[in-house]
C-alpha positions in Angstrom: 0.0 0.0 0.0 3.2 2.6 1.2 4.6 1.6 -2.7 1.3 2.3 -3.9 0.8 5.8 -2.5 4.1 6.5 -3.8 3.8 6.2 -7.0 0.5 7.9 -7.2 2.5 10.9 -5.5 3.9 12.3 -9.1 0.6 11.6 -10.9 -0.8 14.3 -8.5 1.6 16.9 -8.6 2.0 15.8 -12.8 -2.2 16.6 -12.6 -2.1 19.4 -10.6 0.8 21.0 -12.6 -1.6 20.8 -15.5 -4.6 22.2 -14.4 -3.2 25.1 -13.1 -1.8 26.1 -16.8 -4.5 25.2 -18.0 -6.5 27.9 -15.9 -3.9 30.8 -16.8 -5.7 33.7 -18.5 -5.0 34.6 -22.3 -2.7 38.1 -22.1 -5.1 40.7 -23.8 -4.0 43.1 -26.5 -4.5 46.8 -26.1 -4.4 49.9 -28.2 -0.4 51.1 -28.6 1.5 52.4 -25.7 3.5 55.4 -24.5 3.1 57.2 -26.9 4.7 61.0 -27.3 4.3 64.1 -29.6 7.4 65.8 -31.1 8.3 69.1 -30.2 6.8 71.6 -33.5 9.9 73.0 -35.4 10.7 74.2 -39.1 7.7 76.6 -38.2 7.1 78.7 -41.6 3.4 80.1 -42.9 3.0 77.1 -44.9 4.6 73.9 -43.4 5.7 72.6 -39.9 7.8 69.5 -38.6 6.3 67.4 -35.8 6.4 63.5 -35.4 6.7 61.0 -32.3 7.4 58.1 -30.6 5.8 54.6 -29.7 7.2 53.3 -26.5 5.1 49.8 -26.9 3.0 48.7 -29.6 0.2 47.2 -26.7 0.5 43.1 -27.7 -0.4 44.2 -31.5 1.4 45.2 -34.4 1.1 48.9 -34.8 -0.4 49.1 -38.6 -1.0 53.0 -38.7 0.8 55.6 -37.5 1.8 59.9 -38.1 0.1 62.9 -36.5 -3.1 64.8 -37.0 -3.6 68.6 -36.3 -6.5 71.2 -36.8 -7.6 74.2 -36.0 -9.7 72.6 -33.3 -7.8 71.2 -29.9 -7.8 67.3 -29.2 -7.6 66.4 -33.5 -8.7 62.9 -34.0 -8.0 60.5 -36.8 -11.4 61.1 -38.5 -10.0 64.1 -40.1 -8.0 64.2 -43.2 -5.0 66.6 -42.3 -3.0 63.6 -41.1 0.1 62.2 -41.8 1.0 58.0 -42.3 5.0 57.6 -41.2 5.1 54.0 -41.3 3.7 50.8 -38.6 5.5 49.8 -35.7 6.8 51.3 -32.7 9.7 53.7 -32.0 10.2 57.4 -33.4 8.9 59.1 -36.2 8.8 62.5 -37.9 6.3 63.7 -39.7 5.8 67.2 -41.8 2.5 68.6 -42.4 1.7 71.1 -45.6 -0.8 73.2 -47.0 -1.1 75.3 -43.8 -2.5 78.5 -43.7 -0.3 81.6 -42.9 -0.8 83.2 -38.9 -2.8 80.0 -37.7 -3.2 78.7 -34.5 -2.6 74.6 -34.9 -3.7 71.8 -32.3 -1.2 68.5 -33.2 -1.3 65.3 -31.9 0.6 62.0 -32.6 -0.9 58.8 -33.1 -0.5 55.1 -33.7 -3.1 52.3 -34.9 -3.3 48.2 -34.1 -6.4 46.2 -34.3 -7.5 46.9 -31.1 -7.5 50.8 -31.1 -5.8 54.1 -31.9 -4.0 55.8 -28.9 -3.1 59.2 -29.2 -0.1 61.1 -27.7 -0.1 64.7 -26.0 -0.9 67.5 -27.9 1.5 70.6 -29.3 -0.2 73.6 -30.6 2.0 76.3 -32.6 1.2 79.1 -35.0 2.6 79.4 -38.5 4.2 82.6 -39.6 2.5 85.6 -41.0 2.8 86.8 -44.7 4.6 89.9 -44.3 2.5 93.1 -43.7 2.5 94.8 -47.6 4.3 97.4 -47.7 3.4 101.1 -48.5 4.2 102.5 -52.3 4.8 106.4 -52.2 5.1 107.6 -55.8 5.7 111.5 -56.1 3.4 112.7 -58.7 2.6 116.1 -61.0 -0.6 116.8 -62.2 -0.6 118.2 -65.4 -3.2 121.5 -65.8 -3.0 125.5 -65.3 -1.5 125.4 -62.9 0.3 121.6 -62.8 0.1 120.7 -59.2 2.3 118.4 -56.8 1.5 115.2 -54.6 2.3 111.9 -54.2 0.5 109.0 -54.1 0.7 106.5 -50.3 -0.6 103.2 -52.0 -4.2 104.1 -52.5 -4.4 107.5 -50.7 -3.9 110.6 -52.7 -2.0 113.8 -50.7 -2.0 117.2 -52.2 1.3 119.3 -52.0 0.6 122.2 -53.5 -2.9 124.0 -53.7 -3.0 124.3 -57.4 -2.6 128.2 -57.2 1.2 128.2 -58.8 2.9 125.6 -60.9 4.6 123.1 -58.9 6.0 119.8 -59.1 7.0 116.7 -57.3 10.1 115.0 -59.0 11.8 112.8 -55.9 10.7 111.1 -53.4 12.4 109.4 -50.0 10.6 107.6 -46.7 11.9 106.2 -43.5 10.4 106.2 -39.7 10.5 110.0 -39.3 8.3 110.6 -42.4 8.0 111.1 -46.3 10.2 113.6 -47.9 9.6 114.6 -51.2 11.6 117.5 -53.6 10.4 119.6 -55.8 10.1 122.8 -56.8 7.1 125.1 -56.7 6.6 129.1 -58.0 6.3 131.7 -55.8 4.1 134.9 -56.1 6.9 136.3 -58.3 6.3 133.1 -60.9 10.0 132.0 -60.1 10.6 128.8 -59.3 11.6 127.6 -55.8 13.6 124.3 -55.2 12.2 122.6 -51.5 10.8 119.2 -50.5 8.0 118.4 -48.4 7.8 116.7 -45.1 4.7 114.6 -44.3 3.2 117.8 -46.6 5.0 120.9 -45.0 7.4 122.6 -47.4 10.4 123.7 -46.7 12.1 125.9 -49.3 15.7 125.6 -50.3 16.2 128.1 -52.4 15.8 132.0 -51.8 13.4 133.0 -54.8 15.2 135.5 -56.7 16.5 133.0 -59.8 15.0 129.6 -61.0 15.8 126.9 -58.4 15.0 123.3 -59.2 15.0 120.4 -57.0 15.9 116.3 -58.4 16.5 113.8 -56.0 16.4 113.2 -51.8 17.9 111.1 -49.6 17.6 111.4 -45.9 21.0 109.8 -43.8 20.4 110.3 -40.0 19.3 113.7 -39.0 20.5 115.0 -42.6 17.9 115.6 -45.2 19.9 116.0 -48.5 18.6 117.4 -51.9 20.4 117.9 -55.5 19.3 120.4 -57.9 20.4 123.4 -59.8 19.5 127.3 -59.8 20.2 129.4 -62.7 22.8 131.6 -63.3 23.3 134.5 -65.6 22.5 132.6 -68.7 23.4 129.0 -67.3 22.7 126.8 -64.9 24.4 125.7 -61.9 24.7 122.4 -60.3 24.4 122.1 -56.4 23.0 120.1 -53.5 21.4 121.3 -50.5 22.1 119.6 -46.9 19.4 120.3 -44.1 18.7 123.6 -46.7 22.6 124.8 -46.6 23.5 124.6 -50.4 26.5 123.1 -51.8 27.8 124.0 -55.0 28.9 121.4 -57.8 30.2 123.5 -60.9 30.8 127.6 -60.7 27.7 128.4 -62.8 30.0 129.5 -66.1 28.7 126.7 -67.9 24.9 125.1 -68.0 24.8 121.9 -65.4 22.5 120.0 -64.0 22.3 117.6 -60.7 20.1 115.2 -61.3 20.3 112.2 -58.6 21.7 112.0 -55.2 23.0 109.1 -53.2 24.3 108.8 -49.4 26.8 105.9 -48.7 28.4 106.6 -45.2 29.8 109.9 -45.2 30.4 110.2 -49.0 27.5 112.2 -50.8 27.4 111.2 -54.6 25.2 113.4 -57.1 24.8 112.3 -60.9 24.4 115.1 -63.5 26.1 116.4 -66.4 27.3 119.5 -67.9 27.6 121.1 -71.5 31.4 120.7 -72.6 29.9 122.4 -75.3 27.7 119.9 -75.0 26.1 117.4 -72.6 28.8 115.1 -70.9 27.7 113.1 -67.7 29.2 112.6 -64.5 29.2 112.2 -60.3 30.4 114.6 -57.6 31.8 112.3 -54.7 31.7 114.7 -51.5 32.1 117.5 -54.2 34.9 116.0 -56.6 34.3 115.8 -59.9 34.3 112.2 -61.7 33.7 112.2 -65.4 32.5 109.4 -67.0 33.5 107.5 -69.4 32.2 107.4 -73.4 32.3 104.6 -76.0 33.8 105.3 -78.9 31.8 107.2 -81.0 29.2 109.0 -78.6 29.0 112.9 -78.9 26.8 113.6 -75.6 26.4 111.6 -72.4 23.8 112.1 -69.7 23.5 110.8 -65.7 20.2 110.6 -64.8 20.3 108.7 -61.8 23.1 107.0 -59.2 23.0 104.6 -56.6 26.4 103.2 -54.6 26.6 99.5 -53.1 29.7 98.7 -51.3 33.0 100.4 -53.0 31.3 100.0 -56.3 28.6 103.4 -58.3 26.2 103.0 -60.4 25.1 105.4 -62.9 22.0 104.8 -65.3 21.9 107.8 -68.5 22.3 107.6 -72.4 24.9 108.3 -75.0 24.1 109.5 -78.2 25.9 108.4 -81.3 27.1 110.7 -84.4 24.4 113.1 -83.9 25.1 114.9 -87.0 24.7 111.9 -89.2 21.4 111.5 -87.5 23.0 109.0 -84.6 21.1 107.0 -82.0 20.3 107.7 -77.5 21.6 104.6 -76.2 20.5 103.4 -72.9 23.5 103.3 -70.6 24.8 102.2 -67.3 27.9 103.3 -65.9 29.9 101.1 -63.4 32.8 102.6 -61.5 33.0 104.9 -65.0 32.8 102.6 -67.2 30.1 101.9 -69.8 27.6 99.2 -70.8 25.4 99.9 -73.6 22.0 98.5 -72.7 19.9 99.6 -75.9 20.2 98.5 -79.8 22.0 100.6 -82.0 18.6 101.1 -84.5 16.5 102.2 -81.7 16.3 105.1 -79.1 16.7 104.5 -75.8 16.6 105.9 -72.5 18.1 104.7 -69.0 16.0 106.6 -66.1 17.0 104.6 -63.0 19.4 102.2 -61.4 19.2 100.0 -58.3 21.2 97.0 -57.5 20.4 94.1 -54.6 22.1 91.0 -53.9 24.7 92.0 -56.5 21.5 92.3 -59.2 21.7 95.2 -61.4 18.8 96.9 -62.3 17.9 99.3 -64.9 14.7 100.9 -65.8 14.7 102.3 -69.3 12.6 102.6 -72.2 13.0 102.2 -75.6 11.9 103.1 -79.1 10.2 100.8 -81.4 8.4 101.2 -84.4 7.7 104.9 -83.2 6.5 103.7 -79.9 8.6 104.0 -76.5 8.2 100.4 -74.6 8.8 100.6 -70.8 11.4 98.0 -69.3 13.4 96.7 -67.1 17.1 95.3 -67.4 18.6 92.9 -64.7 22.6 92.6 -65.1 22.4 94.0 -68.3 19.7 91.9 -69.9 16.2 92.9 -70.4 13.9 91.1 -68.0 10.6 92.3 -68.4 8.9 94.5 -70.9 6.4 97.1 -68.6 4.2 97.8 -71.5 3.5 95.5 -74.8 4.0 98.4 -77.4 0.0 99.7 -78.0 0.6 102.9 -77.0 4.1 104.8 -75.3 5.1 104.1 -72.2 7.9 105.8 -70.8 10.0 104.8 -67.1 11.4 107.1 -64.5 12.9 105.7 -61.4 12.6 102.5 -59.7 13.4 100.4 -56.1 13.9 97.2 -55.4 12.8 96.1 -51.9 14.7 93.4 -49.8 13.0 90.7 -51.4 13.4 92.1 -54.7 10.2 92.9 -55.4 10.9 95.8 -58.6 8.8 98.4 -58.4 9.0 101.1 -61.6 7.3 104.7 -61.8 6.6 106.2 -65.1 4.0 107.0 -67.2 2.1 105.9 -70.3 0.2 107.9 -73.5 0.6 110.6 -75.3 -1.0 114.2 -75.9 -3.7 112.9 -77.8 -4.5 109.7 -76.0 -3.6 111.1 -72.6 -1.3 110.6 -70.2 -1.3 108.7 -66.9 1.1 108.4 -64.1 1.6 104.9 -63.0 3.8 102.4 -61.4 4.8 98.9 -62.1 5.3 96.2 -59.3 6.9 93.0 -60.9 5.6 94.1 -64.1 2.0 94.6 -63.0 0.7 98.1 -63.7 -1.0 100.2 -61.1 -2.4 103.4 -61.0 -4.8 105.9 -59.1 -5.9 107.5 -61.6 -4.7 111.1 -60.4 -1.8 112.3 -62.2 -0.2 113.0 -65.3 3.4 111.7 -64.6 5.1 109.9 -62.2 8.4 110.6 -61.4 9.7 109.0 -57.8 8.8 106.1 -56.2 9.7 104.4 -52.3 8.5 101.7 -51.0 8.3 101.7 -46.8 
């Protein structure tokens, strides 16, 4: 019986051993674990980088996985602004698109098995704004009897002169302390008084008792400066004024003009010419005189704007060829002195302004064809875009180039018997308010 009992002691234990197993429960799957969202970065008005990370997948293979986001907090997978970055556990990264500029975003990462989806905890971040557009002055004359100054801000219209005298707007310059435009205006005399406006209150340069005329402004610091010209016993002299003291470019003997000025640290540069007997251009640095250069066969050169970038200036003018055999203007751009022809040799051509960014020269010109003057632009000595398609004349004066290089061109376009309208040009797109004759500055601030 003992031996008996014995051997039935390992059948037990063998049965008992096997009923306990038996009665262990079945592990049960859940939805992934642990899971984390990625810190937002890359942050721009139209795309963001998130992503996350799985610690566990829950006892199922992870078969979905990315982030969601929305406009609306706690983003669920229903919606369609999701990403898929793979199955499985671990990290991801994810970048969401289409986004709309200065939005407030909810985000949340996710993962999918075939119990559930688990979500991790939520980011929010805002994309970037578009930058605020930026405000076009464009100095303007009115033609009539008498032709009246103002500039255009964008959309707004300002009135610089009350239409009593002649007066016009010809420059115009903006910064934080206001908008500064030159000009010239008559007084009760019917003479001609250079002085710009600031914010709309002149401030006259000249004295009144000879013809005073006012080109370009620049304001550097505290210093508004101005070139111009005042005549002269039979001629014209070439000058700039700084904070209204004048400055005198040529001794008045012989006719000159000062048609652009330009402030690069200390160094004040002014483009104009003088008749030699006739036209030849040139710059005054700080008062010295720099002629410029001719190609071979020209007769008459003339500056009509400057514009310095680092140790290198800019001058945009035209030559003329042969003029008694009936010779050709040739748009022209001058740099350090030296000359690139810009137009064709069978057509007339005029270079009006000059602006260079990231190395980029610009030009704005216009040119004769077929009898009609076609408004363009020329970047590094190549036309890049035609302002006007030829239908009726169209003619540049200045232009600016903004940080982004956004080229923006004033001028005008038609002619005495179509009429003419002042205008501007902002990558080629034409704009106009429709109040004014002729547009002759422009700033953008």
């Amino acid at each position: 019986m003992k031996k008996l009992f014995l051997y039935l002691i390992p059948i037990l234990v063998l049965l008992m051993s096997c009923s306990k197993d038996d009665d262990a429960p079945t592990p049960v799957s859940k939805p992934p674990q642990g899971i984390s969202t990625t810190a937002i970065s890359q942050i721009n008005g139209n795309s963001a980088v998130s992503g996350g990370n799985i610690t566990t997948d829950g006892g199922a293979a992870i078969t979905a996985r990315g982030i969601i986001w929305s406009t609306v907090a706690t983003p669920t997978i229903a919606l369609t602004t999701k990403t898929s970055d793979g199955t499985g556990a671990g990290q991801f990264n994810s970048t969401m698109n289409g986004l709309a500029p200065g939005t407030l975003y909810y985000v949340r990462a996710y993962a999918t098995n075939s119990v559930g989806t688990a979500y991790g905890d939520e980011k929010t971040f805002t994309t970037t704004a578009p930058p605020a557009e930026p405000n076009v002055y464009v100095a303007i004359q009115l033609q009539g009897s008498p032709n009246r100054a103002l500039y255009w801000k964008n959309t707004s219209i300002v009135n610089l002169s009350d239409g009593a005298r002649h007066a016009f707007a010809k420059s115009v310059f903006v910064n934080e302390t206001g908008a500064y435009i030159a000009g010239e205006e008559h007084n009760a005399s019917g003479v001609y008084v250079s002085k710009y406006w600031k914010d709309g209150q002149a401030i006259n340069l000249s004295n009144g008792t000879k013809h005073a005329f006012a080109s370009g402004i620049v304001v550097s610091g505290n210093n508004v400066y101005v070139s111009g010209s005042q005549e002269t016993a039979g001629q014209r002299q070439a000058k700039y004024w700084v904070n209204g003291t004048e400055h005198n470019l040529t001794d008045g003997a012989k006719y000159a003009v000062a048609n652009s000025i330009f402030v690069s640290g200390n160094d004040v540069y002014v483009a104009g010419n003088m008749n030699e007997p006739t036209e030849r251009a040139r710059y005054w640095k700080s008062g010295s005189e720099v002629l410029l250069s001719q190609t071979s066969g020209t007769v008459r050169s003339v500056a009509n704007n400057i514009c310095v970038n680092g140790s290198d200036v800019y001058v945009a003018g035209y030559q003329q060829f042969d003029a008694a055999n009936g010779g050709k203007y040739i748009a022209t751009v001058w740099k350090n002195g030296t000359p690139t022809l810009l137009g064709t040799s069978t057509n007339n051509s005029y270079a009006t302004g000059v602006a260079v960014k990231n190395n980029n020269i610009y030009v704005a010109a216009y040119e004769n064809e077929q009898g009609v003057n076609i408004a363009r632009v020329w970047k590094n000595n190549t036309i890049m875009t035609n302002l006007s398609n030829g239908s009726i004349d169209a003619q540049t004066s200045s232009i600016f180039i903004t940080a982004q290089e956004d080229v923006y061109v004033a001028g005008y376009s038609g002619n005495i018997n179509s009429g003419i309208q002042a205008k501007y040009w902002k990558n080629g797109v034409s704009h106009t308010n429709n109040s004014g004759t002729y547009a002759w500055g422009i700033f953008v601030y």
